[in-house]
N, C-alpha and C positions, 0 to 999 in steps of 0.2 A: 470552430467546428460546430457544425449540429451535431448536438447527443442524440443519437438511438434511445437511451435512458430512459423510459419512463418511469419514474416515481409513484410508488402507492404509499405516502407518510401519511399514517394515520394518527399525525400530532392529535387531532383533539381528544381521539381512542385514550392515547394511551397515557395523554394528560390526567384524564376524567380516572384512569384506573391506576394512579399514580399509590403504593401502597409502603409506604418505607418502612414496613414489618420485616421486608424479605432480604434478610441481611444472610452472614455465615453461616448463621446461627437459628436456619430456615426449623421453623417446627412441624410436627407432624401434622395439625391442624393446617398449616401454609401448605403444608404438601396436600393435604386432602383437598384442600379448597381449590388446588392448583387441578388435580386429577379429576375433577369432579365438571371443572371449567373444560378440561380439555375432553371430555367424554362429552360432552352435549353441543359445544361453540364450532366442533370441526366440519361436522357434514360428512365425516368419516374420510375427510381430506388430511393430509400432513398440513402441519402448523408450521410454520417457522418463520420468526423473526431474523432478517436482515441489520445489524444496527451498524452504520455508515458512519466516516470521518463527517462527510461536508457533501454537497450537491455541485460546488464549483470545480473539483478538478477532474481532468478527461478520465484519468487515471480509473476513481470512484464511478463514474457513470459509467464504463465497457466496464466492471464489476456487474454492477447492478444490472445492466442489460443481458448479461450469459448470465445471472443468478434467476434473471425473469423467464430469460427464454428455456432455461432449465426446469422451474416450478410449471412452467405453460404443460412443457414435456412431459411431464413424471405426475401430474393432476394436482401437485401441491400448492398447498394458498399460501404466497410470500408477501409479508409485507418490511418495507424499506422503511427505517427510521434514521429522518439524519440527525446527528446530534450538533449541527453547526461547528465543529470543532472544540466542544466542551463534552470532555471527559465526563465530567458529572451528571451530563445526560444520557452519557453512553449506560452509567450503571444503572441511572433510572430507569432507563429504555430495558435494559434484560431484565430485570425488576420484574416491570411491570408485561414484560411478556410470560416472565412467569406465571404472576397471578392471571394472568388473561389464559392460561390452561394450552399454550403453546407446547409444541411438540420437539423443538428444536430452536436455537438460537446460534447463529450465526455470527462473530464480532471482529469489524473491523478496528484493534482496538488506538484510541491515542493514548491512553495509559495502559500500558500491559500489566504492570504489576497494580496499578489502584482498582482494575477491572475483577480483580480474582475474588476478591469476595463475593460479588455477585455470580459470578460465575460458578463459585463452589455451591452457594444456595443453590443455583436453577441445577445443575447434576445432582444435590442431595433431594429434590423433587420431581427428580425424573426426568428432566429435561437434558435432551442432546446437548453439548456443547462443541461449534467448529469454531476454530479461530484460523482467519481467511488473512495473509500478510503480513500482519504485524503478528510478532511471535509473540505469543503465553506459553511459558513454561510452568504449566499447573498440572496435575492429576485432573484436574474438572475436566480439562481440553480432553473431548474425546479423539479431534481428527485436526492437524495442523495442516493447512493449504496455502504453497505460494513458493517464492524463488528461496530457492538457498542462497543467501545473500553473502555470504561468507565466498563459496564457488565463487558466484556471480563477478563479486570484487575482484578476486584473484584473474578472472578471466580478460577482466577489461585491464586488469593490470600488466598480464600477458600483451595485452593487444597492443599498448602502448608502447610497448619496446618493442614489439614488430614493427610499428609505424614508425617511431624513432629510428629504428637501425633501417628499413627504407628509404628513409630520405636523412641518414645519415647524420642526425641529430642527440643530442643526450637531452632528454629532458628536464628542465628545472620545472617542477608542480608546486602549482598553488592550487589548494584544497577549500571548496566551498561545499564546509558541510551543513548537519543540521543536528548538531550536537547534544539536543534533548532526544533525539531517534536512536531506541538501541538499535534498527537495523541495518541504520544510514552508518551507522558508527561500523557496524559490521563491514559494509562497502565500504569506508573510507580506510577502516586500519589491513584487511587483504587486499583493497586494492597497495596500498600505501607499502605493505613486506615485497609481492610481488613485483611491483616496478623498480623498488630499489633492489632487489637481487639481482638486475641488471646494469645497474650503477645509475641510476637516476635519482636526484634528490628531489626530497619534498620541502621547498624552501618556507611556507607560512602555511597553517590551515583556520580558514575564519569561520566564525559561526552566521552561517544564514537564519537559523532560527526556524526553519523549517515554513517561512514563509518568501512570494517572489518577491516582497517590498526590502524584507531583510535581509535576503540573499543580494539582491540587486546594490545596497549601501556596502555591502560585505564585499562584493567582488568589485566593488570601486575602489575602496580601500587598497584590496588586496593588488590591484592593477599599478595604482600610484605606490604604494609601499616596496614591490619588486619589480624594477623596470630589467631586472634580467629575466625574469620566468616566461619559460617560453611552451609552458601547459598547465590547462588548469581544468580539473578533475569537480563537476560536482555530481553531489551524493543522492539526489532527488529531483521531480517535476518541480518543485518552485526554487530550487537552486540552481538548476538547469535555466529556467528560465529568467531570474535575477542575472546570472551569470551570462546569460547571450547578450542582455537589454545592456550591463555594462558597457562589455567590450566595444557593443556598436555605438554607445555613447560616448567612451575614450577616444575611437575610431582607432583600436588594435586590433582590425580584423588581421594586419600583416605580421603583428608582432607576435600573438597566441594562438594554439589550439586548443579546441575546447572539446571534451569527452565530460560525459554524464549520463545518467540515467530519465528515460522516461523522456517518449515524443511529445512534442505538442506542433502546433503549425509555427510557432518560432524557429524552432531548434531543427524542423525541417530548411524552415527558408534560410539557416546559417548552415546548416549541409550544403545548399545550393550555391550557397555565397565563397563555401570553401572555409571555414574559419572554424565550423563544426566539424571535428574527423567522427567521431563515433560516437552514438547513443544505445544502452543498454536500454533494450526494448523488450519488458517485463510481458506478459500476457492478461491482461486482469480480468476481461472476458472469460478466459477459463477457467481462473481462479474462481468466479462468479459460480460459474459453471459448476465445476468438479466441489464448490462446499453444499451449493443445493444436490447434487446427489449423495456425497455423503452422509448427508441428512437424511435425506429420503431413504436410505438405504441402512440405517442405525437406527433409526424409527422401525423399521419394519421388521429386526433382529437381524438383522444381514452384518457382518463382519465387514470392518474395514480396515484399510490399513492405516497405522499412525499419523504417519505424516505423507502427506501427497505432493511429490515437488513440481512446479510449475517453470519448464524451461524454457532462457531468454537466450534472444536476439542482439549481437551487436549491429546496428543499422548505420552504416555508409552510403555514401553517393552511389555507389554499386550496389547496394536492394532498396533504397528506400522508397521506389518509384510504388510497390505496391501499398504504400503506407499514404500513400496522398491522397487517398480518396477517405481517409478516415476522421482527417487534420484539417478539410477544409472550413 
């Protein structure tokens, strides 16, 4: 795919204003210095830090793309910081957007609960806080944005025994999760109630690890360990795609079905192939979207509401035509 995404990571920024004073335990001095920075650095624009998982999955770039095309909108300066997939950059990153006199932070986070310190600091110094996908359950969060993943599960669980009792089948699942994700874990144990209320078992669940090189070992395993299973259920974009790259590796495009979350141009051309029945297809673009106005609109004293849910698409060989122009 070419990303839309363009990226504004101001690593040397926020290297250069790296301050590890701004912990729980933010003082009133951090906070003056903080208010003091945001009174003069804005231009009398909203502030707000973006802080990102990674720049490689599609997923994170349609964020970042409806978070930019939103700041364009609304005149706010957004800048994107990825943390490469370390957590401990993430904290550094709202850190140092605090002391940089930001007006709002926005976090994608990969530790939701190691993020909360910093978090509670940038709210004790005035700063918004949205958390866009991954859930924080803190008082800091001022605005939670993205899928109810709990729903979501249950709905592809639904789906799966309508597709089984279609084509007159019982499901045996093998489950490639990513078992450090509380959200994947969300999807994985309502999907997991729901399709057994219809009497399908869940024969093995492996950890992909929440990457596609691990997921891809996981769903090999998982393929040669049950040669009865005849569906397998993954919980995210790199389990989805470990999990296609297996099966066309075993060559069981005849023996499983595959349901998971999150398109990419793989898991399109195994819809195409037939071997893919359905992909929960998330919106992350609006996620993007709907946390820079949040932002902009709690900056401004505008009321928002708690949580803003973002709803998904199960994508079949029956919609996913308008989906190809985005995967190429």
């Amino acid at each position: 795919m070419s990303s839309t995404a363009l990226r504004r990571i101001s690593v040397a920024t926020l290297t250069a204003a790296l301050v590890v004073g701004v912990t729980a335990g933010c003082s009133r001095e951090d906070a003056s210095t903080a208010a003091k920075a945001k009174s003069t650095a804005s231009g009398g624009k909203v502030r707000i830090g973006l802080v990102q998982v990674n720049q490689q999955a599609i997923f994170f770039n349609q964020m970042n793309a409806g978070a930019e095309a939103a700041a364009k909108k609304t005149g706010a300066d957004l800048t994107v910081f990825n943390a490469n997939d370390d957590a401990v950059q993430q904290t550094q990153a709202v850190q140092n957007f605090v002391q940089q006199g930001y007006d709002a932070v926005i976090v994608e986070a990969i530790d939701v609960n190691g993020i909360k310190p910093a978090l509670r600091a940038a709210a004790k110094a005035g700063v918004k806080v949205i958390a866009v996908d991954g859930i924080i359950d803190d008082p800091a969060v001022d605005v939670q944005v993205g899928v109810d993943n709990a729903a979501a599960g249950k709905q592809m669980g639904a789906f799966v025994n309508a597709y089984d009792s279609a084509h007159h089948v019982t499901a045996k699942i093998g489950v490639v999760g990513a078992l450090n994700s509380y959200i994947q874990n969300l999807r994985k144990d309502s999907f997991a109630a729901a399709a057994k209320a219809k009497g399908a078992t869940v024969v093995q669940t492996v950890d992909g690890k929440n990457t596609q090189e691990g997921a891809a070992t996981a769903a090999e395993n998982l393929l040669t360990a049950q040669k009865g299973m005849n569906t397998v259920y993954a919980t995210g974009e790199p389990s989805l795609l470990g999990t296609v790259a297996a099966v066309k590796s075993a060559g069981a495009q005849n023996r499983v079905k595959v349901f998971g979350w999150d398109l990419t141009k793989q898991a399109i051309d195994g819809i195409d192939a037939g071997f893919v029945a359905g992909v929960v297809q998330q919106d992350p673009k609006t996620e993007g979207t709907k946390a820079v106005e949040a932002a902009v609109s709690l900056v401004g004293g505008k009321s928002v509401t708690k949580k803003i849910d973002v709803p998904v698409t199960i994508v079949t060989e029956k919609n996913v035509d308008p989906y190809r122009s985005i995967f190429k």
